[in-house]
N, C-alpha and C positions, 0 to 999 in steps of 0.2 A: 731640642727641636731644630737649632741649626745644624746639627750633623745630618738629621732625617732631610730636609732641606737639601742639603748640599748630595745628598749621594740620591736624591731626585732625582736632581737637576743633571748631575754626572748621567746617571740611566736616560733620561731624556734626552743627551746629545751623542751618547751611544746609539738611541733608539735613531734619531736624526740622521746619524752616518749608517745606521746600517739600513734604514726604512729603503730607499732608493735600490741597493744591492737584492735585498728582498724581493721586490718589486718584479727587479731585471731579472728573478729566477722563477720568481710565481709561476708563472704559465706552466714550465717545464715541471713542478711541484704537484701543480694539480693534473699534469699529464700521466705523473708519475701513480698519484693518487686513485686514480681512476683505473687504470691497468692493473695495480694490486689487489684494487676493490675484484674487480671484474674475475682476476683468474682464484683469489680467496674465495668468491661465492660461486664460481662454477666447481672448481677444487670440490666446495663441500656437496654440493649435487651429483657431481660424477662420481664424487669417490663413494656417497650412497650407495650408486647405481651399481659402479663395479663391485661393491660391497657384497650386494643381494645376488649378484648373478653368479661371483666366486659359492656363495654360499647355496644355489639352487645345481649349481654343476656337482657342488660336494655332496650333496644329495641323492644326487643321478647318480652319482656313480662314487660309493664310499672308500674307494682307495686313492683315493685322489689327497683323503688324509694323512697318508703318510708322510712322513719327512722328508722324503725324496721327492715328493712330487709336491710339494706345499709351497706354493706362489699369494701374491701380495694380490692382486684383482684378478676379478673375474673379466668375460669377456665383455663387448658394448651390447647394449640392447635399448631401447628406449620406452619412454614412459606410457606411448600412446601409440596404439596398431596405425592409428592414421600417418605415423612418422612412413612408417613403412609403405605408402601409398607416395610418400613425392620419393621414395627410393625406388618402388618399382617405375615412375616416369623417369626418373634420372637412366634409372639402369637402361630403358628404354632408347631413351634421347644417347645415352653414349654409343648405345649399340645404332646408331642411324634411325634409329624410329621414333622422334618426336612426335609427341602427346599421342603418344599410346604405354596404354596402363601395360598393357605383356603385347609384346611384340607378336605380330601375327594378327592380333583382335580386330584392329582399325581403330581408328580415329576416338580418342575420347576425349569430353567436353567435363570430364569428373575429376578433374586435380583442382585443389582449391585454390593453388596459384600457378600462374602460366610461369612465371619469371623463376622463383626456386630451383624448379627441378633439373634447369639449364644450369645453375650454380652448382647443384650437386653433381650432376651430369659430369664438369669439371673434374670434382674429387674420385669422380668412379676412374676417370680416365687418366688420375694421376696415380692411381693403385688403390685408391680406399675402396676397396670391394667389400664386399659379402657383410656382415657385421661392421665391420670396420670404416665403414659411410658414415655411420654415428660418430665415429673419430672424428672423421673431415666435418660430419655437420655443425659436430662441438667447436670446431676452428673457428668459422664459419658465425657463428653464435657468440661467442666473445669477442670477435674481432667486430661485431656489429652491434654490441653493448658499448664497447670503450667505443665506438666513432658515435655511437648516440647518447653520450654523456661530455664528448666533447665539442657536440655539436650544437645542444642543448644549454650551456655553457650562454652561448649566446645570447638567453632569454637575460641574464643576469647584467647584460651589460652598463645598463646605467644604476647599478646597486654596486658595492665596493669588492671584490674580487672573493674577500673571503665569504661571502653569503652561495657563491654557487658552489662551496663544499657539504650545500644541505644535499645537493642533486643527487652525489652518488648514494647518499645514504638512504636519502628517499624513492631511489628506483631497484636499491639492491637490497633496501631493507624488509621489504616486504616479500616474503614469500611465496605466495602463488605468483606475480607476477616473476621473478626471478628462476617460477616453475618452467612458465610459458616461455622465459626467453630460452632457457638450456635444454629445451624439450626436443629439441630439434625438426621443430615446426618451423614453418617460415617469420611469428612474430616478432623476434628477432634483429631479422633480415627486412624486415617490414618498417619498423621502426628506427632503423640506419639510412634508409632511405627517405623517413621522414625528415629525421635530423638533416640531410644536406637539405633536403626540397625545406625547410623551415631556415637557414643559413640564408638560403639563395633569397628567401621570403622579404628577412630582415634588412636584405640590400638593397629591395626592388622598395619596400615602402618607408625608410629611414631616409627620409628629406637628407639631411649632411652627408649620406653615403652615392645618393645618386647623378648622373648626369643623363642627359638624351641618350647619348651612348651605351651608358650602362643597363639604363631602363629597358633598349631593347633586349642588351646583349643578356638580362637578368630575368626578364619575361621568358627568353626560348628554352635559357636553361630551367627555370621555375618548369616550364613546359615539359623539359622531359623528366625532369622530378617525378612528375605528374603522370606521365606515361608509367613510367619503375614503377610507380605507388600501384596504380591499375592492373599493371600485369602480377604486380604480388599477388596482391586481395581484391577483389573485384568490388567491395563494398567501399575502399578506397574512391572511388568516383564522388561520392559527398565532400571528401577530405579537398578531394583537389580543386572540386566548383568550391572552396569555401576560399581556397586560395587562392583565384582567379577573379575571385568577386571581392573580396579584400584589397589583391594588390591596384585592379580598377581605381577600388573607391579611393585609394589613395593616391591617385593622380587626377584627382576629378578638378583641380585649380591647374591642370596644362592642357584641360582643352578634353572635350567628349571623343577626338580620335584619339588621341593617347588613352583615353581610358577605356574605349572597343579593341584595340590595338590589344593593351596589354592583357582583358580578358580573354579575346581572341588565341595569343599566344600563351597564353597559360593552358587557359582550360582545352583548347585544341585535341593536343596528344593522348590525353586520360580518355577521351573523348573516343578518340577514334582507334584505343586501343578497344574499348567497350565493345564500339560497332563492328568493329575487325574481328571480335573475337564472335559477338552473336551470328554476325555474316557465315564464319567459319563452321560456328557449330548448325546452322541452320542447312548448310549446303552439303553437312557430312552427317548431321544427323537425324536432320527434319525438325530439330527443335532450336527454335533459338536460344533460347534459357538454356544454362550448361548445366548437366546432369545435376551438380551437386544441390546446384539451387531449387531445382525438380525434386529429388529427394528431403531435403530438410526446408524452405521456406515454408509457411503457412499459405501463403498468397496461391501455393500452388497443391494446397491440398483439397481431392476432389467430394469432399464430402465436406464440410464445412462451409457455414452460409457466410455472406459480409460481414454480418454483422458478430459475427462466432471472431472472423479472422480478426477484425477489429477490437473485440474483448480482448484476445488473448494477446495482439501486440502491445495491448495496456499492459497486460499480465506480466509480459517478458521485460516489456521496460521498468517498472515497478520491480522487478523479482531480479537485474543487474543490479539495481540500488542498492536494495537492502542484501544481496547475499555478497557483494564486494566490500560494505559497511560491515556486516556484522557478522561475517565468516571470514573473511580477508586482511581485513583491517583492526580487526579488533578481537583480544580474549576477553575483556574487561566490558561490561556492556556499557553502551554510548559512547567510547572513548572514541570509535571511529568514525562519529560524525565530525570530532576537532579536525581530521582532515578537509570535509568539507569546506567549515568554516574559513580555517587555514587557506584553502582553494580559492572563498571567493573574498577574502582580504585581500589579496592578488589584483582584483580589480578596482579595491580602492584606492592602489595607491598610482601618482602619474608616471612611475619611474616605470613598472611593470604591467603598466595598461595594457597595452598594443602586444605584445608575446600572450599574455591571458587570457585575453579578451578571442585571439585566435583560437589558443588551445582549449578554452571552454567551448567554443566554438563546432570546433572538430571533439571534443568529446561529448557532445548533444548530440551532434549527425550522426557521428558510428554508434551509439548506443539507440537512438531510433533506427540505426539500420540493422543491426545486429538484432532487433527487437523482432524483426523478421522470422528469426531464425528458430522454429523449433527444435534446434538442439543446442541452444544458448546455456542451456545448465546441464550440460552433460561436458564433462572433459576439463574438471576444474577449470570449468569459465576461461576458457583459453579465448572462445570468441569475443571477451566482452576486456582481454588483458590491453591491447591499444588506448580505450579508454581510460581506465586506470592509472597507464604509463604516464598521460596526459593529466591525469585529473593532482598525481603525486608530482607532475612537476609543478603545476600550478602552486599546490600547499607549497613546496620548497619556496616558490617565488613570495609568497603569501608572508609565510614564516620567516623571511631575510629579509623582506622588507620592514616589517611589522620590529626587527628589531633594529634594525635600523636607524626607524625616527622613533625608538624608545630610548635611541643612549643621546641623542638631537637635545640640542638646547636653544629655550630653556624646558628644564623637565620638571613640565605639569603632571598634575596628580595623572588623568588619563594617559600619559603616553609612557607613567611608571606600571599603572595597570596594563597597560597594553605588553610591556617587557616583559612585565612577570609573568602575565597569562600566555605570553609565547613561550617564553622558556622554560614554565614549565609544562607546559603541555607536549613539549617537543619531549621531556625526558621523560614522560607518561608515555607517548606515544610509543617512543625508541624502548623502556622497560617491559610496556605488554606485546609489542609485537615478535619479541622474541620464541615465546612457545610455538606461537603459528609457525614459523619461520623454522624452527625444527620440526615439527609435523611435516611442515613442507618438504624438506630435505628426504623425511624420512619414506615419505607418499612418493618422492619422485623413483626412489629408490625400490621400494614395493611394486610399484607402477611396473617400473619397467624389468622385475623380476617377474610378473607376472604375464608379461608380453613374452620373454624368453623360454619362461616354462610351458608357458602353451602355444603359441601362436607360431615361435620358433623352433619350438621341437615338433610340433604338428610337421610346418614345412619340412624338416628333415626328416622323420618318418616319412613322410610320404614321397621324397626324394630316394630313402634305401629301399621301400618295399614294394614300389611299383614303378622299376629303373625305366617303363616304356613308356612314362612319362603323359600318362591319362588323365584327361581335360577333368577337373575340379572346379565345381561347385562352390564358393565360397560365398560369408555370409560379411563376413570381416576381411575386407578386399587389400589387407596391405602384406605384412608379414608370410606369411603363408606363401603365397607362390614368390614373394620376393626369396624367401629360402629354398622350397623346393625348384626352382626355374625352370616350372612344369606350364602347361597351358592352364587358364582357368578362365574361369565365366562368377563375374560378380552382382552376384541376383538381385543387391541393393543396387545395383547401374551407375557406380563409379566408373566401374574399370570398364565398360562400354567393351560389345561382342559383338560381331557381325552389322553393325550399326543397327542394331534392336533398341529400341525407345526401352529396354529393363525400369530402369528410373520412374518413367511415367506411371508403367506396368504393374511394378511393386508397391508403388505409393499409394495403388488404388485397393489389391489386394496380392499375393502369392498367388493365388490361382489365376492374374491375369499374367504374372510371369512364366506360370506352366505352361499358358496360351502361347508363347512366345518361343516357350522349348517346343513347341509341338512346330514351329517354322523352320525348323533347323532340323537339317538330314542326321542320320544317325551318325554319322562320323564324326558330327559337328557337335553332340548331343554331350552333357559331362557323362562320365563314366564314375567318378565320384562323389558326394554329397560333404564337404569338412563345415558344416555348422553347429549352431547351438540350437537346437529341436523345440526350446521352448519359442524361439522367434517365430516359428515359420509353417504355424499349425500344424494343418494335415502333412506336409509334401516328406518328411520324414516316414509319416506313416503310411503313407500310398503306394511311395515312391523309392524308398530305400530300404537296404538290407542294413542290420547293423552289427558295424565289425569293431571298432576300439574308440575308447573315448581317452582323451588329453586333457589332465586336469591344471587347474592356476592354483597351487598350497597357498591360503591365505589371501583371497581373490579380493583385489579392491577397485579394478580397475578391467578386468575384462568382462565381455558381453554376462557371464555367464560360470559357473565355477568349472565347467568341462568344457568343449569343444569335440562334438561326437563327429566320427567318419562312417561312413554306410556309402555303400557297393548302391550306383543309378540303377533303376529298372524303369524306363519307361514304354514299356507295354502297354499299359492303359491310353496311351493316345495314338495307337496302332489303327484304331475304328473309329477314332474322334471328329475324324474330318472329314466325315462323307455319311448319308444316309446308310440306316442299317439295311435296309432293302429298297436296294435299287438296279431295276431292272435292266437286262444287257441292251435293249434296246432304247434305253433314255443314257443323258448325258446330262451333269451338270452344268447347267450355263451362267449364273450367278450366285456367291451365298454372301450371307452376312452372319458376322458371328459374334455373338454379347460377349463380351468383357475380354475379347481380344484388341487390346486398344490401336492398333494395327487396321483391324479390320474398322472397327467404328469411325477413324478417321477417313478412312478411304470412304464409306459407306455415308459420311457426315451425320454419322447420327448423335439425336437428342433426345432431351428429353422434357415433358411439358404436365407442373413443373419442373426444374431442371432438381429439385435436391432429390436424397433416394440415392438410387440407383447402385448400392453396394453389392461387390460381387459376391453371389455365392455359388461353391461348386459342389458337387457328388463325385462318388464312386458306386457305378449303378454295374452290373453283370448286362452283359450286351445280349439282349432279345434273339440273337441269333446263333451266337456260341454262348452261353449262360455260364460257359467256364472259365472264361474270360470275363475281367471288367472293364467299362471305358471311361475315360475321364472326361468330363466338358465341366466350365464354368458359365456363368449367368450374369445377367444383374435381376436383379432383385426390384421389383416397381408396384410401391403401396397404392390400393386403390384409390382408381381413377387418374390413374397415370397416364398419359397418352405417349407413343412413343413414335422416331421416324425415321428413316434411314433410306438409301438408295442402292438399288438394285441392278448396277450397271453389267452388261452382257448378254441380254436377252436377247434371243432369238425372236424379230418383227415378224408378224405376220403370221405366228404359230403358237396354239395351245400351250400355255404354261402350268403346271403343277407346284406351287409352292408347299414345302415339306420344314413343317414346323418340330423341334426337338423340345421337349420338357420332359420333368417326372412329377407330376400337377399335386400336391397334397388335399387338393379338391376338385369336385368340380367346377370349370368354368368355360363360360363361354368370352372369348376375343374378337370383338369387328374390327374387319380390315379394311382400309381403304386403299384404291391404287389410285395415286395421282389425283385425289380429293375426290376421288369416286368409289362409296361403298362396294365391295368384291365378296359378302359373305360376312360370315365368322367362324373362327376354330373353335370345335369343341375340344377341350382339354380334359381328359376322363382322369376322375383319382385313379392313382397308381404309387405300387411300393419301386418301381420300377423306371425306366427310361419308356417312354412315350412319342413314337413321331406322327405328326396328325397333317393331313393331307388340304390344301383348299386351291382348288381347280378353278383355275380364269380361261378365259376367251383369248384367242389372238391380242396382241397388244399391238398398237400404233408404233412405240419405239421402245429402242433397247434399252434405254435408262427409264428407270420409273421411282417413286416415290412413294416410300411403304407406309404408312403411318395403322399402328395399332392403339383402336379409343379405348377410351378409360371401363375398366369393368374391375373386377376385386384384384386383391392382392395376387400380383403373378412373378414366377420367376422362368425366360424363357434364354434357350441355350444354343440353340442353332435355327440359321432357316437357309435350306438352299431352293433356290431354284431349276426346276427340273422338264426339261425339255425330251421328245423323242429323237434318236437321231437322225 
């Protein structure tokens, strides 16, 4: 026993001299740590990628087998078409033309971060062109992983050093998030910007770090933190009033001006990048909402009542929970709520209060805001990985504390149960997250071979076979003309055309986006169709010829297992926009037109009650060449719908003709009112056909008047102009 003693006692003052030298390297150790972690787990993701795409070339083209030409990777490509969308703004912005999707189009309010595309921008113009963007993005991506692990670093501070070596394991161990940072999205990049605006946080509300001076100099900068976070993600605006109203409350003992002061300077910037950006899009595109949020919010989808949009933001928050717990976090069932737990052990302890109590914080706000989003489960959960980032450092803090004052003396029964039940939980958790974390790998890989094989060899067919470079149709706005560097037009209203509301358009139906092709002269018109036929009903079958389709081998990740091309014909809206007879001696002086949302805005029409109202179109043979057919759209208005709209142009003082367009599948009769004064009713005769029906007023008092048609059966009506003699 004296010998065990004594060679203690020796290791103990070993440990003594070398504790301090230790100490003085730490920081540089776990610098070091953090950077191997970082490029090992992108290594294994990239090298997936280039795996599958070596493998989808060898495909294409089987000489590529031979010996002589047998190379180690394939080219870059990435996991998700949407990468391909901040590559067409980057490519944009280096060419001179910020925020525009394809240079020429104008103005677009559809990138889902303003700040990104300006970074890549950077890389284009450093040479990472064509494919090879994904190279710089990958830079880009791990240089913003290690500064958010060492900046993160900081939550751990008043715990002993070796407890924030949980962070890299808890941010790089989990798979889908690990998907989302190397995806070459902006989350990433998002979250490096967190990590400084969370550093600067730490300075502004840690009593012993601040002075007057600092507090301002730490509020401007918290401020423009705050701004960076904004122009990433726009849903960043919760994150940064949560920051602003925090670092307040923590000066609320220097006085109520320092603590408007320091909200003031915080929250400011995020603020007025918001308004600057809705100002922007509002002056260039007539909406303030930026396309993307028009497209995918529920809030703004036009056939769902309150209380519908209400369900389903339960729905979407309820459905991040459980599919981050039990798709993400776990193979093993229930093992991924020990995260949870782990997460809010974080808040019982006082060393890690204040970092947790934020970060829980900010992971309630972006998962209620993300909850918005209906396309929150589409794109391995990439909208809901911020959260998660958030929620796994919380466990990390959870989990080092908890062992912590489990080795603390003296050690009661509880605080032995407390050790064991962390440590081995931690070794459960690290054991079954393993499989996920190869699926992950292997999906990022899949992913972005199937982007390559369709998406990017679309674009490049359609760059060899039609050199004159004819405006495309697209349904999946990134890839595709980012390869071919052709014009196109993105029918879902990302990529924004002519400053055409498409977004609004398509959200309501495809046939009010046809309304919208029919605004645009033939030159301006696509010339080609590269979608997926099953999205987008009729307008394949109306509307295109079909020439080759683009298939994904092994499809897990695109719209659709082909990508079809078809040759534009639109003919059919040749006779769309004007009565089929009408006389040389009458002129049109006003129309309004259903489910052109263009026109309905101008026309301010409604509808009483407001739900209903879904577009529906035809393809009817035109009453006066039968050999031809014309296309219009409608809304659709269940009886007793009353409807209203204005009529501005009218010629005062002279006889009007209003010329109503349906194809009625019964009879009906429609009262009209002008300006709350009954004017008749339309009879609407069954017909297999297109129908325009005539209702003759008196002189009118003034040019603008007010339509409203009362409630009778179910009707669906398509045109009305008003027609004047010359």
């Amino acid at each position: 026993m004296g010998a065990i003693s004594r060679k203690l006692e020796r290791l103990r003052r070993h440990w003594t001299r070398l504790r301090p030298l230790l100490a003085r390297f730490e920081p540089t150790f776990y610098v070091l740590v953090c950077a191997l972690s970082t490029l090992h787990v992108a290594g294994r993701f990239y090298g997936s990628l280039r795996l599958q795409t070596l493998y989808a070339d060898y495909w294409n083209d089987p000489s590529l087998w031979t010996p002589h030409h047998t190379r180690a990777f394939g080219p870059w490509s990435a996991p998700l078409d949407d990468v391909f969308i901040h590559f067409d703004f980057a490519r944009s912005t280096a060419h001179g033309h910020p925020f525009e999707w394809v240079a020429g189009n104008g103005y677009s309010s559809g990138s889902t971060s303003l700040l990104y595309p300006f970074v890549l921008a950077l890389g284009y113009l450093l040479g990472f062109q064509g494919l090879a963007l994904m190279h710089f993005a990958a830079v880009v991506a791990c240089v913003s992983v290690f500064a958010l692990l060492l900046a993160l670093r900081r939550a751990f501070d008043a715990l002993p050093a070796w407890t924030s070596y949980l962070l890299p394991l808890a941010l790089l161990g989990v798979g889908a998030l690990s998907w989302a940072f190397f995806s070459g999205m902006e989350v990433a990049f998002f979250l490096a910007l967190f990590g400084g605006a969370f550093v600067t946080w730490l300075g502004l509300v840690t009593p012993a770090e601040r002075s007057t001076e600092s507090v301002l100099a730490r509020s401007v900068a918290l401020g423009l933190w705050g701004a960076a976070l904004t122009a990433t993600r726009p849903e960043a605006a919760v994150t940064v009033a949560l920051f602003a109203v925090s670092a307040a409350w923590s000066l609320r003992r220097r006085g109520v001006r320092r603590m408007v002061a320091a909200l003031v300077l915080v929250g400011t910037p995020g603020a007025l990048v918001v308004i600057a950006s809705a100002v922007a899009n509002w002056i260039f595109t007539g909406e303030a909402a930026a396309a993307g949020a028009i497209a995918k919010l529920e809030l703004y989808h036009p056939y769902l009542s309150g209380e519908e949009k209400l369900n389903l933001w339960f729905f979407y928050l309820g459905y991040q929970v459980l599919r981050l717990t039990q798709e993400h976090l776990e193979s093993i069932p229930a093992v991924g709520w020990l995260v949870w737990v782990a997460a809010l052990a974080a808040l019982a302890f006082k060393e890690t209060r204040r970092p947790a109590a934020l970060l829980w914080c900010c992971l309630i706000g972006w998962a209620m805001t993300v909850a918005l989003n209906g396309q929150v489960r589409w794109q391995n959960e990439r909208y809901s990985m911020p959260a998660l980032a958030w929620l796994l450092t919380n466990a990390a803090l959870g989990a080092g504390a908890a062992i912590v004052h489990g080795f603390r003396t003296p050690r009661h029964q509880g605080r032995v149960l407390m050790l064991g039940g962390t440590l081995v939980s931690l070794a459960v958790l690290v054991w079954q997250a393993e499989p996920n974390f190869r699926f992950q790998v292997w999906y990022f890989g899949r992913g972005a071979r199937n982007i390559y094989d369709q998406h990017v060899t679309l674009g490049r067919t359609l760059r060899q076979a039609f050199p004159s470079e004819p405006i495309v149709l697209v349904g999946d706005a990134g890839a595709i003309p980012y390869v071919s560097e052709g014009p196109a037009l993105d029918l879902i209203g990302l990529g924004g055309y002519k400053g055409l509301p498409f977004a609004r358009a398509t959200r309501a139906h495809v046939g009010s986006a046809v309304e919208l092709i029919e605004h645009l002269t033939p030159a301006e018109r696509p010339k080609l169709l590269a979608i997926y036929p099953s999205w987008w009903d009729e307008l394949p079958l109306w509307f295109g010829t079909r020439l080759f389709e683009v298939p994904a081998r092994g499809n897990v990740i695109c719209g659709a297992p082909s990508a079809v091309v078809y040759r534009a014909n639109w003919e059919p809206l040749a006779a769309s926009s004007r009565p089929f007879r009408l006389p040389q001696t009458s002129a049109i002086t006003a129309e309004f037109d259903w489910a052109d949302v263009m026109s309905e805005s101008a026309a301010r029409y409604e509808r009483l009650p407001a739900s209903g109202g879904r577009v529906a179109v035809k393809l009817l043979p035109n009453p006066v060449a039968p050999s031809h057919d014309v296309f219009d759209a409608g809304r659709n208005s269940p009886e007793g719908t009353r409807e209203r709209f204005t009529l501005d142009g009218i010629r005062a003082h002279e006889p009007v003709t209003l010329v109503f367009r349906a194809a009625p599948v019964a009879d009906l009769d429609v009262p009209v009112l002008i300006d709350g004064t009954p004017a008749g009713n339309i009879h609407l005769p069954r017909t297999d056909g297109w129908v325009e029906v005539e209702l003759h007023l008196p002189p009118l008092e003034h040019s603008r008047v007010r339509v409203e048609l009362g409630g009778s059966g179910e009707r669906v009506l398509y045109h009305v102009w008003a027609v004047q003699g010359r």
